[in-house]
N, C-alpha and C positions, 0 to 999 in steps of 0.2 A: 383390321379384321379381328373376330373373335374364335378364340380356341380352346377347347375345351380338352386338359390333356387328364388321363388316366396312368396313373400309378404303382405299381407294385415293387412294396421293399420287400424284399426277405435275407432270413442270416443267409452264410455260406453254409452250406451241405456240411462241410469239413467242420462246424462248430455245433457242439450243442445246441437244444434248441428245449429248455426245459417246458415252458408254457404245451410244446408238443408234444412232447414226453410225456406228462400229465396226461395231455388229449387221447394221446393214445392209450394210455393205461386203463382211461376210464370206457372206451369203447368196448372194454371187455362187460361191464356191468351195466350199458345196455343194450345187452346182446346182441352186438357187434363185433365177434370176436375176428373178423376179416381186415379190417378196417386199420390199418397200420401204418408206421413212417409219418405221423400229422408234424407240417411243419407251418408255424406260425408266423406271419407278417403282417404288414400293413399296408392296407390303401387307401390311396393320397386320389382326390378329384380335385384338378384346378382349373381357372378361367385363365385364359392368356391373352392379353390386347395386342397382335403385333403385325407387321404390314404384310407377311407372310409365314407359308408352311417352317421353312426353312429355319425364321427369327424364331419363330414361336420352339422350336425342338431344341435349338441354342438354346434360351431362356429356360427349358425344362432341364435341359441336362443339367446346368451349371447350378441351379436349385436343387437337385435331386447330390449331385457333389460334393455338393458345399454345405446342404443344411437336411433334406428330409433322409437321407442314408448315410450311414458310418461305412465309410470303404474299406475299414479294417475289418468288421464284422457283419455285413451286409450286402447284398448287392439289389439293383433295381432295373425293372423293364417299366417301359410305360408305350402308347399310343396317345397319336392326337388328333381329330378330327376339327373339322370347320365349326362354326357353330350355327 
């Protein structure tokens, strides 16, 4: 079966997040002065060929562990659907 899993790394709360910082600073000049706390990450779309639900979440987590998030300065949520 094929799987289609969705991604999101982001830092921890607890660490700077300068790229956000930025973001949020510049919200003020355009006239967005409400608009605060931006925190930056990334997301990941991938395909997954495996014989079940189950393999295929295996298969992400241990990717997501090992290679697309730093578990010292990141953490990651994701979903997976059938394809």
């Amino acid at each position: 079966m094929k799987f289609v899993a969705e991604i999101d790394v982001m830092p921890h709360k607890a660490l700077l997040d300068p790229q956000g910082k930025a973001v949020t600073g510049s919200m003020t000049n355009l006239g967005l002065p409400t608009i605060g706390n931006v925190r930056i990450g990334k997301h990941v779309q991938l395909e997954v060929e495996a014989p079940s639900e189950e393999a295929a979440r295996e298969m992400v987590d241990k990717a997501c562990r090992e290679l697309l998030a730093n578990p010292i300065m990141e953490s990651f949520s994701y979903s997976i659907s059938a394809q």
